[in-house]
PDB file of N, CA, C and O in Angstrom:
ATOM      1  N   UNK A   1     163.251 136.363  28.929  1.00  0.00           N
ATOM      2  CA  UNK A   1     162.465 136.081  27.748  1.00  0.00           C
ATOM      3  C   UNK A   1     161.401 135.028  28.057  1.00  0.00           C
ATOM      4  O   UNK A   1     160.354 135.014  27.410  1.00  0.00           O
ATOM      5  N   UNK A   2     161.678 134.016  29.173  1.00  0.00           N
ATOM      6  CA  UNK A   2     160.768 132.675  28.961  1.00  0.00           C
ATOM      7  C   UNK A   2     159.605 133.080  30.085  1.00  0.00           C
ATOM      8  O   UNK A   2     158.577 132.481  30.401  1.00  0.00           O
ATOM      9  N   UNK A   3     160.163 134.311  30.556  1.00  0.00           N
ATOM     10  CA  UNK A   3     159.056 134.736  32.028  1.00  0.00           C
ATOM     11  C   UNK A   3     157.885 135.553  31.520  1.00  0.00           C
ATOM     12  O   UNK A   3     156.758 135.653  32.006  1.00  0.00           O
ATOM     13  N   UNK A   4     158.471 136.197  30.279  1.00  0.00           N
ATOM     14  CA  UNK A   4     157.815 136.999  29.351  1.00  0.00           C
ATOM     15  C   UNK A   4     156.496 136.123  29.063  1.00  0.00           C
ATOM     16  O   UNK A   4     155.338 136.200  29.472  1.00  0.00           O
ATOM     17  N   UNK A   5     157.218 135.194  28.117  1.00  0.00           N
ATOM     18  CA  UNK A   5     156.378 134.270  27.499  1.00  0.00           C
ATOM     19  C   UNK A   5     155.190 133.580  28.273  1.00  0.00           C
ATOM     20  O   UNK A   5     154.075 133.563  27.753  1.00  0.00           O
ATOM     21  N   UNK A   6     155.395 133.053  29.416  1.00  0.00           N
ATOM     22  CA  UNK A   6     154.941 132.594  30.459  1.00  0.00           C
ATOM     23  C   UNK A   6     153.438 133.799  30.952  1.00  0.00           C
ATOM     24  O   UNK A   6     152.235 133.659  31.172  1.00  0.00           O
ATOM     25  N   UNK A   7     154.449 134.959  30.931  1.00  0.00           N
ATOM     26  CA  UNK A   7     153.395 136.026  31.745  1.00  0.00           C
ATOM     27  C   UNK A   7     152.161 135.935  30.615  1.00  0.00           C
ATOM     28  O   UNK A   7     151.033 135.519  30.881  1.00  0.00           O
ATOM     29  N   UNK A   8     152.685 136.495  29.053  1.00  0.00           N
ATOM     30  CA  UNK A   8     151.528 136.519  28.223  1.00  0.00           C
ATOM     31  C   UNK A   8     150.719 135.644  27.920  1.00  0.00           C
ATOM     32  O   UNK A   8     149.566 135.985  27.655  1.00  0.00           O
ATOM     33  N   UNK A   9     151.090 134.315  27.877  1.00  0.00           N
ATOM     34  CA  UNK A   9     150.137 133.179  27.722  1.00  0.00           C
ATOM     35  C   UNK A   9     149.274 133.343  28.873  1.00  0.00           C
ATOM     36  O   UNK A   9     148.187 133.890  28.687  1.00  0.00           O
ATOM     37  N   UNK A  10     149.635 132.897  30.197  1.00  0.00           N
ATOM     38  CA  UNK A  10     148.708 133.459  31.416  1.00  0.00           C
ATOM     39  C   UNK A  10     147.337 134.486  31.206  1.00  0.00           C
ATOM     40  O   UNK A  10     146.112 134.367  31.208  1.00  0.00           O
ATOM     41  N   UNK A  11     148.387 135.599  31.019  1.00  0.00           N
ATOM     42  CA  UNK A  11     147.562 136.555  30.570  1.00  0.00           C
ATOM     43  C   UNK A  11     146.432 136.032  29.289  1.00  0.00           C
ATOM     44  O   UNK A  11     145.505 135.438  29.841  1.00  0.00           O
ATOM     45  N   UNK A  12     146.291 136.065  28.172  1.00  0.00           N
ATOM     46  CA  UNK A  12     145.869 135.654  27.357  1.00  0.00           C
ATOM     47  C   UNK A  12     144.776 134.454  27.818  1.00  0.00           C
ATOM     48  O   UNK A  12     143.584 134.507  27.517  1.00  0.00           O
ATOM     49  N   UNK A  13     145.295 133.527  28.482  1.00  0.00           N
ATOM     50  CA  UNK A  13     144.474 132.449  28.569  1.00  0.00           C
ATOM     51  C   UNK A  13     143.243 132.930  29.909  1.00  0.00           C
ATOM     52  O   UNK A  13     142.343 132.244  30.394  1.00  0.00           O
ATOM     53  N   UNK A  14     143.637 134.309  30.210  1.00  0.00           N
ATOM     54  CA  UNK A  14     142.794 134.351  31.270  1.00  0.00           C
ATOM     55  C   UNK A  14     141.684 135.566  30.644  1.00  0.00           C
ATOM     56  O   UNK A  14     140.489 135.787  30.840  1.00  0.00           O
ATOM     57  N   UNK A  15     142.747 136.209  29.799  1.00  0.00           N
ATOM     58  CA  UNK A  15     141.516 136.904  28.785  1.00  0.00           C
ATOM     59  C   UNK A  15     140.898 136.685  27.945  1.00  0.00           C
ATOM     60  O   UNK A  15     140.301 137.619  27.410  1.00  0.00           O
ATOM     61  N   UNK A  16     140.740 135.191  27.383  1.00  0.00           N
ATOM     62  CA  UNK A  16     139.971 134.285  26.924  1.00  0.00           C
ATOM     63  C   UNK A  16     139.075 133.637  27.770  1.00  0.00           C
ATOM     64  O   UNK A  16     137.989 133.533  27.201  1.00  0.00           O
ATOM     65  N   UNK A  17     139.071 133.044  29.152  1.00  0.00           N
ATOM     66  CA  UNK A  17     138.260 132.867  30.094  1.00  0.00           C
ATOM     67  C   UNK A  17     137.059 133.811  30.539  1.00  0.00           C
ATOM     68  O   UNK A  17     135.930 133.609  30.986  1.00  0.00           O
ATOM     69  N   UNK A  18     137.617 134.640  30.298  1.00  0.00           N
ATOM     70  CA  UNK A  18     136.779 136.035  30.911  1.00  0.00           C
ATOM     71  C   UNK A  18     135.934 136.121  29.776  1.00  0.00           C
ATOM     72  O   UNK A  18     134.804 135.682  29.988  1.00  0.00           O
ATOM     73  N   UNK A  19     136.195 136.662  28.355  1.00  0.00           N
ATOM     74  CA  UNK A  19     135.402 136.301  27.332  1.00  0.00           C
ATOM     75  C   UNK A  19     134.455 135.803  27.000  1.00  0.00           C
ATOM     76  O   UNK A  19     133.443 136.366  26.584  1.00  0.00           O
ATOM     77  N   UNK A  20     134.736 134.074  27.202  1.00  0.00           N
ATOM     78  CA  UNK A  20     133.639 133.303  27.518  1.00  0.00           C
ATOM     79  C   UNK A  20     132.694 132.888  28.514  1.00  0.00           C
ATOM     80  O   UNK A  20     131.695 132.169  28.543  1.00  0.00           O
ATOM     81  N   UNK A  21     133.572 133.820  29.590  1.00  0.00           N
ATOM     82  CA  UNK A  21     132.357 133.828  30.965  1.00  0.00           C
ATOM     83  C   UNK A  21     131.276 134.860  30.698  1.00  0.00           C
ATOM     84  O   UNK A  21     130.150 134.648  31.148  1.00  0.00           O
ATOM     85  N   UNK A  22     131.561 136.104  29.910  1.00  0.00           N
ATOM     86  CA  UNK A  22     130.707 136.846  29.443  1.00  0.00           C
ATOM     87  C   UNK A  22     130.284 136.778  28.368  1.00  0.00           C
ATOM     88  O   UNK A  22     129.830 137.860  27.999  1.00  0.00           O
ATOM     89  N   UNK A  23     130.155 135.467  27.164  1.00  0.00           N
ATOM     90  CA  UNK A  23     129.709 135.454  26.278  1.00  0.00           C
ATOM     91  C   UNK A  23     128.654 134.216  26.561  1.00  0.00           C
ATOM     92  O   UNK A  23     127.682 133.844  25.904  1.00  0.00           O
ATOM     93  N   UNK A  24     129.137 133.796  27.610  1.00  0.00           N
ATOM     94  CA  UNK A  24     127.997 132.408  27.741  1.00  0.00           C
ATOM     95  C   UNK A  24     126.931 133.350  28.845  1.00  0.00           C
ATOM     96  O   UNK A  24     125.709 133.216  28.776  1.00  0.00           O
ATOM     97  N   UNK A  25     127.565 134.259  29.803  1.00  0.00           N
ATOM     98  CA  UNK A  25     126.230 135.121  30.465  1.00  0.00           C
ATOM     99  C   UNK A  25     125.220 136.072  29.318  1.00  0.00           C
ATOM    100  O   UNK A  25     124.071 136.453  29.546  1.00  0.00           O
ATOM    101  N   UNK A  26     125.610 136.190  28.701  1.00  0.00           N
ATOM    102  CA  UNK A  26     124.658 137.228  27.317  1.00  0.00           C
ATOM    103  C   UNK A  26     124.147 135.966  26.476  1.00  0.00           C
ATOM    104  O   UNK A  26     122.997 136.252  26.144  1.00  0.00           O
ATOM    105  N   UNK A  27     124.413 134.942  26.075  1.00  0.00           N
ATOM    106  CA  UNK A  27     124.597 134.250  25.107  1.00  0.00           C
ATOM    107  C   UNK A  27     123.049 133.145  25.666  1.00  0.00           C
ATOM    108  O   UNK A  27     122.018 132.892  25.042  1.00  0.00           O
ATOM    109  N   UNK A  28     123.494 132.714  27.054  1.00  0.00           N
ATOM    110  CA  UNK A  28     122.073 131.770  27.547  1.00  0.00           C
ATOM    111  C   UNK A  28     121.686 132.031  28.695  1.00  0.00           C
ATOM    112  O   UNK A  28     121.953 131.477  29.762  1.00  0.00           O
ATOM    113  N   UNK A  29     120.816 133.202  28.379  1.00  0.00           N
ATOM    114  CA  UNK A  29     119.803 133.735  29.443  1.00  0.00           C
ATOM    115  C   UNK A  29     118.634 133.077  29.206  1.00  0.00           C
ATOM    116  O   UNK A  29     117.916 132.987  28.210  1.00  0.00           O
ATOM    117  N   UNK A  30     118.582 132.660  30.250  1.00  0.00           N
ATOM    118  CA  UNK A  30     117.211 131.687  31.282  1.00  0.00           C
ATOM    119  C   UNK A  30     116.101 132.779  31.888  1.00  0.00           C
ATOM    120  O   UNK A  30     116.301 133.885  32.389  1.00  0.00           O
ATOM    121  N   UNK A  31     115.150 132.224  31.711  1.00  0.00           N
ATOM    122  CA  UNK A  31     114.049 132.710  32.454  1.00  0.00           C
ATOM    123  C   UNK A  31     114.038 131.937  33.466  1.00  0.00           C
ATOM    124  O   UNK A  31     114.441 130.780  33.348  1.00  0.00           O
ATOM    125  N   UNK A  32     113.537 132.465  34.765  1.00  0.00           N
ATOM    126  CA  UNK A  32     113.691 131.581  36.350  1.00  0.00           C
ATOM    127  C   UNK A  32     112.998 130.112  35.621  1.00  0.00           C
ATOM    128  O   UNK A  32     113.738 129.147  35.810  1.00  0.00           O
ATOM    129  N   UNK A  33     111.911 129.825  34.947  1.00  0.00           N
ATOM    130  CA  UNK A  33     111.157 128.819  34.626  1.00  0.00           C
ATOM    131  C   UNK A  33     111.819 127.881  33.840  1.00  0.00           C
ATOM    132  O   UNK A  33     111.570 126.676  33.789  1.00  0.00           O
ATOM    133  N   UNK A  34     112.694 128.506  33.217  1.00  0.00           N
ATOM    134  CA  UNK A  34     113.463 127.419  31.696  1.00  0.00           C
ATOM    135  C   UNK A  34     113.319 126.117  32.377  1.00  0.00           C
ATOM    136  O   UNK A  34     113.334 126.177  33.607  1.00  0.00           O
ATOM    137  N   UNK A  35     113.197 125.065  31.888  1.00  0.00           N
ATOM    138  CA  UNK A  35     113.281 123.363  31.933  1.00  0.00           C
ATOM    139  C   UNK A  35     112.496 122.894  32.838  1.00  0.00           C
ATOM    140  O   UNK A  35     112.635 121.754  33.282  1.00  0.00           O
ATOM    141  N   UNK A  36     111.468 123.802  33.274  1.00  0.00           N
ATOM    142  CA  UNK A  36     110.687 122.691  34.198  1.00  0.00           C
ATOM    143  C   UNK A  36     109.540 122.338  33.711  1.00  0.00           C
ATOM    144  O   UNK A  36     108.642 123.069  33.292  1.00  0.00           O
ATOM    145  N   UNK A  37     109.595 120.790  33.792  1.00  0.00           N
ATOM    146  CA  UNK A  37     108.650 120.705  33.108  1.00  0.00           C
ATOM    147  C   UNK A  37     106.950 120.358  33.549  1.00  0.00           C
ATOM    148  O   UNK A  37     106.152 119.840  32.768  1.00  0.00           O
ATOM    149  N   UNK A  38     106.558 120.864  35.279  1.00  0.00           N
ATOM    150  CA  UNK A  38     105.657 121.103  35.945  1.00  0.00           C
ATOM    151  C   UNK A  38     105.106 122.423  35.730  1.00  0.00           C
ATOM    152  O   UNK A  38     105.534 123.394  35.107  1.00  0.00           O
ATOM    153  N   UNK A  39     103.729 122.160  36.601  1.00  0.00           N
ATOM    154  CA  UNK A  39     103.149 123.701  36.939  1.00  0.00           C
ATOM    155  C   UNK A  39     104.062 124.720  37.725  1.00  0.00           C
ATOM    156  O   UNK A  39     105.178 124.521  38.204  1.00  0.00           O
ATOM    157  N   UNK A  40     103.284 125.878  37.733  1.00  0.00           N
ATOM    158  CA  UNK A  40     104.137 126.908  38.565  1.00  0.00           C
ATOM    159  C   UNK A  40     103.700 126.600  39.733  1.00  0.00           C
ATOM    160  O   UNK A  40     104.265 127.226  40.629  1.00  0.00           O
ATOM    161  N   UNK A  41     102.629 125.614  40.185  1.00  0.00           N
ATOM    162  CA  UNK A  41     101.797 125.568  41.849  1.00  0.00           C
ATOM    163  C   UNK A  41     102.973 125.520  43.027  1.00  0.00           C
ATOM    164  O   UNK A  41     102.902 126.261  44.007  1.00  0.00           O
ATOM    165  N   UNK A  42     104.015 124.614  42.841  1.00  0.00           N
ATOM    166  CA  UNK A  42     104.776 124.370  43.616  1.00  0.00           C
ATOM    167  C   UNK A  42     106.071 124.584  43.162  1.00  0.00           C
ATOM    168  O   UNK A  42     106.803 123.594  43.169  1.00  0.00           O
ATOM    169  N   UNK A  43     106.566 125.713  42.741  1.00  0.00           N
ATOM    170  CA  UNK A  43     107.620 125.991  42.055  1.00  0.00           C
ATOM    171  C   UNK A  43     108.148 126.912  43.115  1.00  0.00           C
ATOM    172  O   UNK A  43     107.588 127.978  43.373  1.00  0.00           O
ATOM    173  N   UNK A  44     109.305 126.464  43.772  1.00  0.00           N
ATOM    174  CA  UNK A  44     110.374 127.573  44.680  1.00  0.00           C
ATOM    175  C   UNK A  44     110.232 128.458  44.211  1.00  0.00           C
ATOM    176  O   UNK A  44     109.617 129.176  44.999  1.00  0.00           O
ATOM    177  N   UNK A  45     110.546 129.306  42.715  1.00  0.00           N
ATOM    178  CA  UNK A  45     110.668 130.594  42.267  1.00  0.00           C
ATOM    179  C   UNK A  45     109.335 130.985  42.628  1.00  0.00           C
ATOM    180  O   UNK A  45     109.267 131.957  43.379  1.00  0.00           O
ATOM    181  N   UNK A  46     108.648 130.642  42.395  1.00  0.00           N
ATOM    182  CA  UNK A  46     107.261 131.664  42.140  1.00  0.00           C
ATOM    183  C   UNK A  46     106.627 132.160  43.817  1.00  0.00           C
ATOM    184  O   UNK A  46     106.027 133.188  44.131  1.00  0.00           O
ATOM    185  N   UNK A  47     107.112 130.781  44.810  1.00  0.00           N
ATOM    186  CA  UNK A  47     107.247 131.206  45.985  1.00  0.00           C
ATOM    187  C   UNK A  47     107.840 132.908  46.471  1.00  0.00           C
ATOM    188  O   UNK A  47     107.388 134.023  46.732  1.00  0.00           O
ATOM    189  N   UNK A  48     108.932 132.291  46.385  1.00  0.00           N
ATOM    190  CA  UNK A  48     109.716 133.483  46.747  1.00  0.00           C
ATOM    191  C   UNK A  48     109.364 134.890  45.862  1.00  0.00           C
ATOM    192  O   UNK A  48     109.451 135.986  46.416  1.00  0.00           O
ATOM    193  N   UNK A  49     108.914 134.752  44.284  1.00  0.00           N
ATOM    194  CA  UNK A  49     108.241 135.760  43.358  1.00  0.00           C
ATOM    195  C   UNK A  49     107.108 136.265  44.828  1.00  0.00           C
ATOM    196  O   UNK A  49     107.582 137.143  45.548  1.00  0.00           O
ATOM    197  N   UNK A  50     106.195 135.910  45.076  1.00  0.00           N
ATOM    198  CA  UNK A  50     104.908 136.056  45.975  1.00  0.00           C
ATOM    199  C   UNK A  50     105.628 136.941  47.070  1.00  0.00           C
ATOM    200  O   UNK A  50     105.374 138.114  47.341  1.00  0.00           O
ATOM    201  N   UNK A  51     106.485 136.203  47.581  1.00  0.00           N
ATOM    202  CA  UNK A  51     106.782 136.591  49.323  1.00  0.00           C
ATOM    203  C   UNK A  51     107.852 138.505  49.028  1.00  0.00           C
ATOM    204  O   UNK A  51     108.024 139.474  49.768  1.00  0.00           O
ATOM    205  N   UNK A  52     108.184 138.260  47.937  1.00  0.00           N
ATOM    206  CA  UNK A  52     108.998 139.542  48.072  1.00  0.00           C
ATOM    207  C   UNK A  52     108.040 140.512  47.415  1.00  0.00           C
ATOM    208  O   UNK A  52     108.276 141.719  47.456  1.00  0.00           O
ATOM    209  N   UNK A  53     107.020 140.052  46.839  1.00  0.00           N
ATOM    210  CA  UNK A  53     105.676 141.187  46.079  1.00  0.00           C
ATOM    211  C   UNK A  53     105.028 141.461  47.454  1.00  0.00           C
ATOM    212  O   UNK A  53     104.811 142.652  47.675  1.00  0.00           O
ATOM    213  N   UNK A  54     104.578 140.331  48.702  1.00  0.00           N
ATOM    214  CA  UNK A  54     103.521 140.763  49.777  1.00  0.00           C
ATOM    215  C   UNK A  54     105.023 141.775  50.574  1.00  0.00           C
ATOM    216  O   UNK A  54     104.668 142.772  51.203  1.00  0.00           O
ATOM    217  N   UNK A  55     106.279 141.541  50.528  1.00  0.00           N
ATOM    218  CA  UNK A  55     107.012 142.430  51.673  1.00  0.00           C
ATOM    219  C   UNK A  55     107.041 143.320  50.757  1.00  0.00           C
ATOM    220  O   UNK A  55     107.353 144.252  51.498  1.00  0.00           O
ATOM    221  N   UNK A  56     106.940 143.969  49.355  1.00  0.00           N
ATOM    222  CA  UNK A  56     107.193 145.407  48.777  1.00  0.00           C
ATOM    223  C   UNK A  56     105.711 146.218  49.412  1.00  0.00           C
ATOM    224  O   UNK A  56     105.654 147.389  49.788  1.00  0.00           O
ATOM    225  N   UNK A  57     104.519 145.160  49.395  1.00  0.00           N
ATOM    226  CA  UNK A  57     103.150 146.097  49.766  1.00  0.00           C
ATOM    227  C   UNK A  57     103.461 146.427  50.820  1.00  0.00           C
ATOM    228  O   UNK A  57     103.421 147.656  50.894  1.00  0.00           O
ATOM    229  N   UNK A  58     103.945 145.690  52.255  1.00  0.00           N
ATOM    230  CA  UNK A  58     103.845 146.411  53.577  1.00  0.00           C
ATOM    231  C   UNK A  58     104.639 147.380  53.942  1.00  0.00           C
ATOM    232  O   UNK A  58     104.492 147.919  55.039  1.00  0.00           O
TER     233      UNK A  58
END
């Protein structure tokens, strides 16, 4: 009975984890840019945006 109990809480508490790992991924989607509060001139993302647009042309 107490292994029972044991298993379902487990269970449960891990299907509540999961839940909120997929309710906070749907819930606060970011754009690569969110919080910065510079230009894009020197921004890592926009780098790497560039370098994988010039390797799709060649």
């Amino acid at each position: 009975m107490i292994q029972e109990i044991i298993t379902y809480t487990i269970l449960l508490a891990t299907a509540l984890f999961v839940a909120y790992k997929i309710y906070e991924t749907f819930a606060k989607q970011k754009s690569g840019c969110d919080g910065c509060s510079s230009s894009c001139n020197s921004c890592a993302l926009q780098d790497l945006k560039q370098e994988i647009k010039k390797n799709k042309g060649v």
